[in-house]
N, C-alpha and C positions, 0 to 999 in steps of 0.2 A: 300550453305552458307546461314543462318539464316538470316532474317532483326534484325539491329543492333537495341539496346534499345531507341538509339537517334531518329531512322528513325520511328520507332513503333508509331502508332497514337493511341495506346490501353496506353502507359503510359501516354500519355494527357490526357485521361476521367479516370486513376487511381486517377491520380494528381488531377485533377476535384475533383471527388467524396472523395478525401480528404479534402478537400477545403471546401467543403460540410458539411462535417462531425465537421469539426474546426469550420466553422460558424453559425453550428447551425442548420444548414437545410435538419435535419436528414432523412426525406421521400426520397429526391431529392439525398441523400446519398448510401440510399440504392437502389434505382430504375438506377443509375447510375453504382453500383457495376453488380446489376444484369445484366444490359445491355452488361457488359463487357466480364461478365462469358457467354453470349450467344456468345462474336462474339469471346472469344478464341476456344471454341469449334469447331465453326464454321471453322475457322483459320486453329485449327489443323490437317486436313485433309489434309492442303495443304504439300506438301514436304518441301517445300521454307522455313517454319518459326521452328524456333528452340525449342524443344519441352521444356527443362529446362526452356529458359524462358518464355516461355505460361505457365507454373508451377509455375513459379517467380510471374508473374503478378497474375494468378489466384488465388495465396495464398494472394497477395496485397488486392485484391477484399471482397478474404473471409475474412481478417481482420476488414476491411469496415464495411460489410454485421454486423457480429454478434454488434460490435461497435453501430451502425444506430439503430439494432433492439431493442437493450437495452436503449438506449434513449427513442426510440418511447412504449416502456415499453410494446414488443411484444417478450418479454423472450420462451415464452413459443412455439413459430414458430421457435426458432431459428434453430433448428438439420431439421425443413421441409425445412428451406429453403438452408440450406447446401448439402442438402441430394440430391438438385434438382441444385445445383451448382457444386458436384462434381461425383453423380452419385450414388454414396452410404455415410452410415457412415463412415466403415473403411477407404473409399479413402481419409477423411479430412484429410489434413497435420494436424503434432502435434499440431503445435502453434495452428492454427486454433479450433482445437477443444479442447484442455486446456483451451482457452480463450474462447470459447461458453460456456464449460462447469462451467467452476467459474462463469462465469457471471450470467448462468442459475441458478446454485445455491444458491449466494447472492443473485437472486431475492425470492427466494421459491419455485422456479419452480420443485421441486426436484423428484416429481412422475414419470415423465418418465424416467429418469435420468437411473439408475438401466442397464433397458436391454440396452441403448444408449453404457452403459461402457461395457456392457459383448460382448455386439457384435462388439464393436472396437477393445476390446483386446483378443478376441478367431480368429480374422482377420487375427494376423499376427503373424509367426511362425519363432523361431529363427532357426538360422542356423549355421554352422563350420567355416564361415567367419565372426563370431560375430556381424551379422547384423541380422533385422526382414526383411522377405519377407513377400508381402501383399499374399494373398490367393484370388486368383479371379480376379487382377490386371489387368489383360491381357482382362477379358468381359470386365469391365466398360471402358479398351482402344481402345477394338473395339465399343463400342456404341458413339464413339468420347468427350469421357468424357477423360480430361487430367490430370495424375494420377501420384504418385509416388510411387512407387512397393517397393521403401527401407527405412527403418527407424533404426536411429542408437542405439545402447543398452542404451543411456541413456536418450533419447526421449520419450521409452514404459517406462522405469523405472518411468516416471515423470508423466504419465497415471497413472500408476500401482498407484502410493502413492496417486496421488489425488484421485485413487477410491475406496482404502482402507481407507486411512487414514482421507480424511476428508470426503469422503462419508459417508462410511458404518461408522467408528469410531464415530467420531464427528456428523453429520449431523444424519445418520441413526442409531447413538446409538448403532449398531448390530458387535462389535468385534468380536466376535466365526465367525461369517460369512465372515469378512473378516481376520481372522487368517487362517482361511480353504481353503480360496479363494488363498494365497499367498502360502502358501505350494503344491497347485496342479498346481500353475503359471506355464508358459513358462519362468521362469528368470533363469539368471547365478547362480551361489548357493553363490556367495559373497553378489549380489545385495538381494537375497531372506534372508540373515539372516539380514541382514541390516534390507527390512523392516520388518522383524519378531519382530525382536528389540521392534522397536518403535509401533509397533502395540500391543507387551505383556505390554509396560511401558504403555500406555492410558489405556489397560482394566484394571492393576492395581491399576491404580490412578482412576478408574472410580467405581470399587468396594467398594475402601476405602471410596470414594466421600458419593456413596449409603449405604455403611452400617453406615455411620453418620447420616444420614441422618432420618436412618430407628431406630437407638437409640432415638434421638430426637422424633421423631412424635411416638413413645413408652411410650416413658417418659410423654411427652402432655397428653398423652390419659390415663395412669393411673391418672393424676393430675386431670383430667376434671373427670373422673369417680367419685375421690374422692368428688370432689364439688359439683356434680349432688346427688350423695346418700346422701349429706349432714352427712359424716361420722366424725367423732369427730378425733381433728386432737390430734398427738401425744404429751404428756406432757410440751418434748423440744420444739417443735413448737409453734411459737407464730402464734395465728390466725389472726393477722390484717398482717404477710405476706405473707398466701397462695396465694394471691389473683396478689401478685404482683409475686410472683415467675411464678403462671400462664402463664401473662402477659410475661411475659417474656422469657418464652418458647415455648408459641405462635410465638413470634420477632423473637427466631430461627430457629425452623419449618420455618416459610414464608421466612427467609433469606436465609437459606440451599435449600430450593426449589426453590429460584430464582436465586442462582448458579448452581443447576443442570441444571435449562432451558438453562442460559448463556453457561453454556460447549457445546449445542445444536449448536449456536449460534459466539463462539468466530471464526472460519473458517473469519466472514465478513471483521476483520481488513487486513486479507490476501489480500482483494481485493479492497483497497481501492485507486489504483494508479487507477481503471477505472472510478471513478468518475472524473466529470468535473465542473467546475466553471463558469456559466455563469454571464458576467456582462452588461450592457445597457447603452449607453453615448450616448443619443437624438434618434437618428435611426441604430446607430450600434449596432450590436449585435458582442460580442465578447464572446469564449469559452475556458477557461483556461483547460488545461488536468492535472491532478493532478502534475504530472509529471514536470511541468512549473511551476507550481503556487510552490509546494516544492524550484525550483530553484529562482523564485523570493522573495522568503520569506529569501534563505540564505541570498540570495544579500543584502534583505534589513537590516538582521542582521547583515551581515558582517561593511557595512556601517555604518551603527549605531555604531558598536565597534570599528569603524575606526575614525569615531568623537569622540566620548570619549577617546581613546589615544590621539586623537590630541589638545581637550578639554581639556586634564589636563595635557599638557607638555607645552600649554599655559598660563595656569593657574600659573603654577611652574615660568614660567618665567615673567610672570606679577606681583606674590610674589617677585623675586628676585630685579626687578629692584626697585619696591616700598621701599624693606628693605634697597638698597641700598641709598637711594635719601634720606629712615627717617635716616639711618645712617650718611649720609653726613653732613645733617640739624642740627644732633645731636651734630655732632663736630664742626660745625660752631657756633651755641651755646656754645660750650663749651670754644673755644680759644675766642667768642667776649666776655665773661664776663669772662675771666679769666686776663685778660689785667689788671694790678694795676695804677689806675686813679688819681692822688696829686689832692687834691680837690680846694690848692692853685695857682695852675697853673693859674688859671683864671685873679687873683689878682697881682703879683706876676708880677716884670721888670726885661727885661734881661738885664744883664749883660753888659755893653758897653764896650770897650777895649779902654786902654789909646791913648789920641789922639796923642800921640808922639812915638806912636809904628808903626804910617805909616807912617813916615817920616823916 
């Protein structure tokens, strides 16, 4: 029987090294994950402890790990130091290295990036159970590296597109290569037309993108030719607009070229839940993860539209009661001076009754 999760003193310095990571003290985050990843290792030798969750905890750690090194803006260590957490590449869990790998990416790190994908995903080879077995699984589990041998078809799929799709596509600009890459894939033939799909629709729109592109800075270049030969412009042409139409296809040139770079570049909003918010109130340090700061932003909207319904059902009823007091006022006015007043009254003796009528 495995020791329970409760009784495990390796989820106390998880917890820790989360802790860590929330407040800030990124170094102590990752020096804490690493420590971990050595005493599961170590651990796992024993019969006693349950191997899934030395894989549970291990993959906690490597979440840690790439988290830490991104802060500490040490991107580019990130696959060494996995590599020496788990034994190899291919042995990362998914999340794990999805998550290394975007991060690596929105930082720029993207040069090694390349063989990183090919030798994760020529690792694992599918099989008639509809599952990926790792290739090699069983070495890195005798070198007491704790490993997972299986990954489910929609796990490699989610590889597969980020290393087509925003790699090679977007990032590396190079679609032929990964349209060629995805046709010789290990994938199911439903998942392989899928991303066939979306890999022919970007180089489409990426042709159309450049052959704009390439009309324009054409166009530029006959117009500047003209103004440089100082060539006598045509009848219908007025000469005081050469110079602005110029101009102004210069503006499009530079604007068309600084959408092509952004298509380079759009992948980053994908990764924008890994950023964090730090704020400072005397000697605390606090670390918002996007994730939280998103859910306190609804809150505070939500509130806010919560006083405003409540703001003007108030309102309605402070209307009401005012209308109803000027309306009251209005008819009390109206019956006190409607009253018909003998202006002789004042003047004017009553009547006395005969004094022999009380008797």
């Amino acid at each position: 029987m495995g020791t329970s999760a409760q009784e495990s003193p390796l989820w106390k310095q998880i917890d820790d090294a989360e802790y860590y990571l929330v407040s800030g003290s990124f170094e102590q985050a990752m020096l804490t994950a690493l420590s971990v990843a050595d005493q599961i290792r170590t651990a796992s030798s024993e019969s006693a402890c349950d191997q899934d969750e030395l894989l549970e905890m291990l993959e906690s750690a490597g979440m840690v790990l790439v988290q830490a090194l991104k802060e500490l803006r040490r991107t580019p260590e990130m696959f060494v130091q996995l590599k020496m957490m788990f034994g190899s590449v291919p042995s990362v869990p998914a999340r794990v290295f999805l998550t290394g790998a975007t991060i690596q990416m929105a930082a720029g790190s993207v040069s090694d990036l390349r063989p990183i994908f090919e030798e994760y995903l020529a690792n694992w080879r599918y099989t008639n159970d509809e599952v990926y077995v790792l290739d090699g699984g069983h070495d890195s589990a005798s070198n007491g590296f704790v490993v997972t041998s299986v990954m489910s078809t929609g796990q490699y799929f989610q590889v597969a597109e980020l290393y087509t799709v925003t790699f090679l596509c977007i990032v590396s600009q190079d679609s032929e290569t990964a349209i060629s890459w995805a046709e010789k894939a290990d994938l199911t033939e439903q998942r392989r037309q899928d991303l066939l799909k979306k890999l022919h629709a970007i180089r489409l729109a990426a042709n159309k993108k450049l052959s704009t592109v390439e009309g324009v800075k054409q166009t530029a270049e006959r117009t500047l030719s003209t103004s440089t030969n100082g060539s006598t412009p045509l009848p219908h042409e007025d000469p005081s607009k050469i110079a602005p139409v110029y101009d102004g296809l210069k503006k499009v040139l530079v604007k068309s070229a600084q959408s092509s770079q952004h298509v380079a570049n759009q992948f980053d909003p994908l990764f924008w839940w890994f950023h964090s918010i730090r704020l400072k109130f005397g000697k605390i340090h606090i670390v918002l993860p996007s994730g939280k700061l998103m859910f306190l932003f609804t809150l505070v909207f939500s509130a806010m539209y919560v006083l405003r319904r409540k703001t003007a059902g108030l309102k309605r009823t402070v209307f009401q009661q005012a209308s109803s007091l000027r309306r009251a006022f209005v008819d009390a006015l109206q019956l006190a001076f409607s009253v018909q007043m003998n202006p002789l009254a004042a003047v004017q003796q009553v009547p006395q009754a005969p004094r022999g009528s009380w008797l």
